[in-house]
Structure formats: structure tokens, C-alpha cells
C-alpha positions, 0 to 999 in steps of 0.5 A: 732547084736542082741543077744541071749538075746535080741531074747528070751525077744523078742520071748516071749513078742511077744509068750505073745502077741499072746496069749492074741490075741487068748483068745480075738478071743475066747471071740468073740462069747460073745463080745455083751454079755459082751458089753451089758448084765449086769455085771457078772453071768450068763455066756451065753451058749456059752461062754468059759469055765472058767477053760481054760481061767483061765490056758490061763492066767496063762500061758500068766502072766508066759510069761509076768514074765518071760519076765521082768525077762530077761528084767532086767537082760538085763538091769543089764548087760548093764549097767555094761558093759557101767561102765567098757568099760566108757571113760573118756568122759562123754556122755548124755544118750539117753532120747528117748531110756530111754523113750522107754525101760521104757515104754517097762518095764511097759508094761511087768509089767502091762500085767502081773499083768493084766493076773495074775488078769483074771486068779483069776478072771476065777479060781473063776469064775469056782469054783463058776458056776462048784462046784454045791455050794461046792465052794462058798467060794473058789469062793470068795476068788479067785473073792476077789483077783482078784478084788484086784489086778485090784484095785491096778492096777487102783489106780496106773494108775490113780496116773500115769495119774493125775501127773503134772496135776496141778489142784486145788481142787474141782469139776474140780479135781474129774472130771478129776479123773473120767476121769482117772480111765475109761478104760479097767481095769475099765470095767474089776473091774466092772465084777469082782465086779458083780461076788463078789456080786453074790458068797457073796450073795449065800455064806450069803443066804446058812449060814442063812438058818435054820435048820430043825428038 
């Protein structure tokens, strides 16, 4: 029987899911948008607005956290519970179980960073189209951290995908290297990369305008 445990990491991964579907079905509209236009400002007319995605995604990243929270503690109290009721037989773990759970634990863990990562990205995003040049700063730094973050992210996916590869040096090497580091988070750094070239632009053009007397 499935305990309560169990239900409620269950119930929130999936609650986590549902909205990441809903903020994709939200972005629809902008789809061509995104897959054709040039990386960052401006924003379509029609696109979202950046402060609701921005909470969206915090509120996904806390559901995703709070997840692996109980995922770990699940996992604490399993494996006190196999020392203390352990025969005196050893038996061989369950390697497709072990493989599953860890693949289930780094899924939470990369959903979370993922979401943490967009929510800065919108919070700067919004800051920088809706403070009426007040907020540049504030934009880039937001932006910056985003970019961070994604950086991390795809630096670790990278080292994941490129081990045990066993290739020498050279040319085929760095082709493979590029061929890892393509992919969502890629697309994701190359729009956060945009936004950060754009608000350090603004940010630089405004100190260097000279005063008047």
C-alpha cells in the first residue's frame, strides 16, 4: 500500500508538472515568435506578461523543492527501515528500482533549478520592459543570475553526457561537446544572453550620457 508519503510526493511532482504544461500552453501564442525572431527584447504585443510568469515559476520551483524535500526524506526513512528489520541474508538491491529512483531524484533536482532559473529570468525580464529605465540595474542583475544558473545547468549536463565517452583529444572531441551542450537549456541561455546584452547596453548608454549645463 501506498503511503501517505508516497501519495503527497506524488501529488506535488504531478501538481508541478501541470503547471509547467499551463505556462507552455500560455506561451503558445508567442511559439513562431520565439522559434523564429531573434533572441530576446522586444517582446511581442501578445506575449505574456513577464511578472505572472515570473511567479508562475517560483511557484513551480517551490513545488519541485518541496518535492525532492520529501523525496529525501522518503528515502531516509527507507533505508533505516531495511537496517533495522535486515536479515541476516544478504540480498542484491534492486538496480532498475535504484536506476529509476535516481533518475526520479535528478529529474526533481533539474526541474527546480530549471524553474528557479525562468522565474529570474522573468523578474528581470519585467523590471527591465516595465520600470521605464529605473530598473536596468535591478534588470541585469536578475537577468545575470538567470544566466548563471542555466550556465551551471548545462555545464553539469554536459559532464553527465560526455562520460565514459572515451574519445581522445582533437576535433572529434569538441564535436561531441557541441553536440552535448544542444538542447532546451541551450535555447533557454541564448535568450537570457540576449536580454543581458540588451539592459547592459541601456545600463552603459545611459552613464555615458553627458551632462548639460
Amino acid at each position: 500500500m501506498v503511503g501517505q508519503q508516497e501519495r503527497e510526493l506524488t501529488d506535488r511532482t504531478l501538481l508541478a508538472d501541470a503547471h509547467v504544461t499551463a505556462i507552455r500552453k500560455l506561451l503558445l501564442p508567442v511559439l513562431p515568435h520565439a522559434m523564429f525572431a531573434p533572441p530576446g527584447p522586444p517582446l511581442p504585443a501578445n506575449h505574456p506578461s513577464p511578472a505572472l510568469l515570473a511567479k508562475l515559476y517560483l511557484h513551480v520551483s517551490r513545488l519541485y523543492d518541496s518535492s525532492r524535500a520529501l523525496f529525501k526524506a522518503h528515502a531516509t526513512d527507507s533505508t533505516t527501515s531495511r537496517r533495522l528489520f535486515r536479515s541476516d541474508k544478504i540480498e542484491e538491491p534492486d538496480s532498475a528500482e535504484g536506476d529509476l529512483l535516481a533518475g526520479f531524484k535528478r529529474y526533481l533536482k533539474k526541474e527546480a533549478l530549471l524553474s528557479q532559473a525562468l522565474a529570474h529570468k522573468w523578474l528581470g525580464v519585467d523590471a527591465g520592459e516595465n520600470g521605464k529605465g529605473a530598473r536596468v540595474g535591478e534588470a541585469i542583475a536578475l537577468c545575470k543570475y538567470s544566466q548563471a544558473r542555466l550556465e551551471d545547468m548545462e555545464d553539469g549536463a554536459v559532464r553527465e553526457k560526455m562520460k565514459g565517452l572515451g574519445i581522445g583529444r582533437g576535433n572529434e572531441k569538441r564535436k561531441e561537446e557541441r553536440k552535448a551542450r544542444k538542447g532546451r537549456v541551450e535555447r533557454d541561455l541564448e535568450d537570457i544572453g540576449a536580454w543581458v546584452k540588451s539592459y547592459t547596453r541601456q545600463n552603459d548608454t545611459v552613464s555615458h550620457i553627458p551632462r548639460q549645463y
